[in-house]
N, CA, C and O atoms as a DFTB+ gen file, in Angstrom:
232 C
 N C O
     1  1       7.619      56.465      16.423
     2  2       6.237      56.719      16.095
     3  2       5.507      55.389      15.968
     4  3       5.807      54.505      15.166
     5  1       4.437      55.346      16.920
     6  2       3.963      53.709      16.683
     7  2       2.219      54.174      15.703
     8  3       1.461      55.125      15.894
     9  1       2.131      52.962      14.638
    10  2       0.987      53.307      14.095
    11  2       0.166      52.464      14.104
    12  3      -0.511      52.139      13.128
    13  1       0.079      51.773      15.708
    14  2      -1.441      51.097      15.881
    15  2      -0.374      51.298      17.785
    16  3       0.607      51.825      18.309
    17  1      -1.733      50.285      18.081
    18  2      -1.241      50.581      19.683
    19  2      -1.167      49.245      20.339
    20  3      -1.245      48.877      21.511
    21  1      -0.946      48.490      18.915
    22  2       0.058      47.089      19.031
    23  2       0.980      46.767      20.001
    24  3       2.088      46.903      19.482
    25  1       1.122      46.295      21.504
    26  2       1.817      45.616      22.295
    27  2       3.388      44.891      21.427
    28  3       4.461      44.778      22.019
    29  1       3.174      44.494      20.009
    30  2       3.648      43.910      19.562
    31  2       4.569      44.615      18.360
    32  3       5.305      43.938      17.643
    33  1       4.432      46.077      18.232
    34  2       4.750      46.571      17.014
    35  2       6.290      46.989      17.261
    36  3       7.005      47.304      16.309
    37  1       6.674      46.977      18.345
    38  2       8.364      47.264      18.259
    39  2       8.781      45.738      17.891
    40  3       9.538      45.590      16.932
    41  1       8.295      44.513      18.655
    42  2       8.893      43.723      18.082
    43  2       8.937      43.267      16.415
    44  3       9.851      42.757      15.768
    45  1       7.722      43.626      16.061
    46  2       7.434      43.633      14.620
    47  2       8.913      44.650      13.943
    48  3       9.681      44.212      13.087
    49  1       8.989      45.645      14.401
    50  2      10.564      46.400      13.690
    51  2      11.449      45.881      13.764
    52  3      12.188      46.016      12.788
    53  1      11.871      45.136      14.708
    54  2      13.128      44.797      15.237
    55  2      13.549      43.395      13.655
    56  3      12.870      42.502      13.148
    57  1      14.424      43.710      13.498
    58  2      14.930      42.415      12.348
    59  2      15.485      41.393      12.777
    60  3      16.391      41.314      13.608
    61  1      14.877      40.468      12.139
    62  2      14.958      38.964      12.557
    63  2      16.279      38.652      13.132
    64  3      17.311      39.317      13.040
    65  1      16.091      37.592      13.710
    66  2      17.585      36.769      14.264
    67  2      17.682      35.388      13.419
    68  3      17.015      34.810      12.561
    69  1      18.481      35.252      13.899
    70  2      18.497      33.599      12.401
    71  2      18.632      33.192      13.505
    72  3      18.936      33.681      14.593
    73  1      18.213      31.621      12.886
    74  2      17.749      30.571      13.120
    75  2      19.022      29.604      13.368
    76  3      20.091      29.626      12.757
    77  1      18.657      28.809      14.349
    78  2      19.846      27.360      14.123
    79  2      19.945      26.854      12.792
    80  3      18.922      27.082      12.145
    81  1      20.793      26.273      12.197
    82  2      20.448      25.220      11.083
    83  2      19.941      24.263      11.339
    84  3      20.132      23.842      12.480
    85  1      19.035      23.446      10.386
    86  2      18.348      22.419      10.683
    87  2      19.457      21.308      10.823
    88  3      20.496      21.505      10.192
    89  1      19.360      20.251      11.520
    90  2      20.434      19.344      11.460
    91  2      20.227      18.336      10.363
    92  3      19.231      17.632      10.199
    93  1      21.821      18.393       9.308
    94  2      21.691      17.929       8.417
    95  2      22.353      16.595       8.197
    96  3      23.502      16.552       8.636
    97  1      21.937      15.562       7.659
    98  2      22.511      13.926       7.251
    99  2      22.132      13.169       8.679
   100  3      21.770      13.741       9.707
   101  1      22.315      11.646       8.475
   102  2      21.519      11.094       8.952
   103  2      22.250      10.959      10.525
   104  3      23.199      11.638      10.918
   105  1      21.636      10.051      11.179
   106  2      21.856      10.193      13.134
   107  2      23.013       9.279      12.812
   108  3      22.893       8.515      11.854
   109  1      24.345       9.290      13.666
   110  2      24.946       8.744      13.785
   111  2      25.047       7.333      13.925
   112  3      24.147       7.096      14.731
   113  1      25.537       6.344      13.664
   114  2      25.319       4.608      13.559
   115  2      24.232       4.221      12.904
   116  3      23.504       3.261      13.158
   117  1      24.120       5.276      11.750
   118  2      22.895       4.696      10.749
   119  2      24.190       4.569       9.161
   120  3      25.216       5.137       8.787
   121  1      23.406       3.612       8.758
   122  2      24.281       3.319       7.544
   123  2      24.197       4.150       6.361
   124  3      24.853       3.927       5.344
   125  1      23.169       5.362       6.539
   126  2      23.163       6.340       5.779
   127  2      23.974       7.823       6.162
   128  3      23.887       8.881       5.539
   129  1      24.785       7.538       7.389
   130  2      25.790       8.379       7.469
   131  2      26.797       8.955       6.396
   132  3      27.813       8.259       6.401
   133  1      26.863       9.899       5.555
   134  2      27.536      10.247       4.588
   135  2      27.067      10.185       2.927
   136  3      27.835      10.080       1.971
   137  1      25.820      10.267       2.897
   138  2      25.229       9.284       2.405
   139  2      24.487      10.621       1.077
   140  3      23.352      11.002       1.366
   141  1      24.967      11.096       0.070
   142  2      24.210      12.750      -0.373
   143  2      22.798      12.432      -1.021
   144  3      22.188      13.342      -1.583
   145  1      22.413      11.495      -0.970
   146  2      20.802      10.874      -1.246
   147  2      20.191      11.231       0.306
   148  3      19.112      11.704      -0.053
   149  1      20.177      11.279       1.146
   150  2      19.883      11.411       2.694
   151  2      19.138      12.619       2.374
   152  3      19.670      13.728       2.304
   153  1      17.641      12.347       2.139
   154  2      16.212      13.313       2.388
   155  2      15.518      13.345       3.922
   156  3      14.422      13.865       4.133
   157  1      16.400      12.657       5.029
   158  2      15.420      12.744       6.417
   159  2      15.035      11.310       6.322
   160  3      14.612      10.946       7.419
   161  1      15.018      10.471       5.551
   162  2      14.794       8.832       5.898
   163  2      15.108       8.005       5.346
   164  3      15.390       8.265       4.176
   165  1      15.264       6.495       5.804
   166  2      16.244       5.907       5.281
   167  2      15.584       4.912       4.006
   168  3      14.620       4.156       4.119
   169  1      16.604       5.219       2.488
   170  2      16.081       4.447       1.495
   171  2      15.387       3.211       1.520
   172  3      15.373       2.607       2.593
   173  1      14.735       2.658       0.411
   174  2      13.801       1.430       0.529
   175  2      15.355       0.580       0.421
   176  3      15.758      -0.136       1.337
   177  1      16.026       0.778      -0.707
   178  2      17.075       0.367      -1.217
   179  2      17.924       0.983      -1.523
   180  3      17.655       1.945      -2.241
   181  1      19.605       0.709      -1.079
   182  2      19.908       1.779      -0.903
   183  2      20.785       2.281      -2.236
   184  3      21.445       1.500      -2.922
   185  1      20.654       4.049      -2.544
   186  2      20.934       4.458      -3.792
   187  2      22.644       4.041      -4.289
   188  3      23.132       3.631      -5.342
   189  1      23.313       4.457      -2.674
   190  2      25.086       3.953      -3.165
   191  2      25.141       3.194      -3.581
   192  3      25.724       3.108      -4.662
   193  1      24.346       1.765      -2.758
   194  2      25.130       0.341      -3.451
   195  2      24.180       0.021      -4.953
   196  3      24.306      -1.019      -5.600
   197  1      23.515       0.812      -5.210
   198  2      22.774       0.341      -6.603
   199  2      23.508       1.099      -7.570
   200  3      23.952       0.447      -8.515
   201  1      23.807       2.714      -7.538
   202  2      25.021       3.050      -8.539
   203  2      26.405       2.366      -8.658
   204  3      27.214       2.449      -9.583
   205  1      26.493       1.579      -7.349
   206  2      28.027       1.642      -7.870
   207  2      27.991      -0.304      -8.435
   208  3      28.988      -1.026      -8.456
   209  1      26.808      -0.658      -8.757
   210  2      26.707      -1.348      -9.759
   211  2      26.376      -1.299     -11.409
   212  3      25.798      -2.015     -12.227
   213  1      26.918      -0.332     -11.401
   214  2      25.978       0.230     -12.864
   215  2      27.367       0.634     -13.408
   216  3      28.334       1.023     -12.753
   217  1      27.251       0.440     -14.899
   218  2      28.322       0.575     -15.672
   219  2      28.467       2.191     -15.884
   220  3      27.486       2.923     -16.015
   221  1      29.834       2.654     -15.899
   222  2      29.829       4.307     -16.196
   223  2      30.339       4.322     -17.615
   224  3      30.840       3.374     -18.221
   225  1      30.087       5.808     -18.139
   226  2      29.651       6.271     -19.362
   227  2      31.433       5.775     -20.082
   228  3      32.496       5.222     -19.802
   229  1      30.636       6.524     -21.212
   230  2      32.185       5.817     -22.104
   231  2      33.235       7.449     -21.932
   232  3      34.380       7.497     -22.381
């Protein structure tokens, strides 16, 4: 039963298909490879080597 005369309304029923995943972490031969701070660009400074100067908890 169609309830307009929408060209488009079977596809409108039909349920979605998924999507690729977006591609995630940085392009290969970047030094932010592996990197779980990696938002899509590369830090001013980078977050690994500044934590792993910092003293950990007691």
């Amino acid at each position: 039963m169609n309830f307009t005369s929408s060209e488009y309304e079977k596809v409108m029923r039909e349920p979605p298909q998924p999507e690729a995943p977006a591609p995630s972490g940085a392009p290969d031969g970047c030094r932010c490879v592996g990197c779980p701070y990696w938002r899509g660009i590369m830090c001013v400074s980078c977050y690994r080597d500044l934590l792993k100067g910092l003293p950990r908890g007691r």
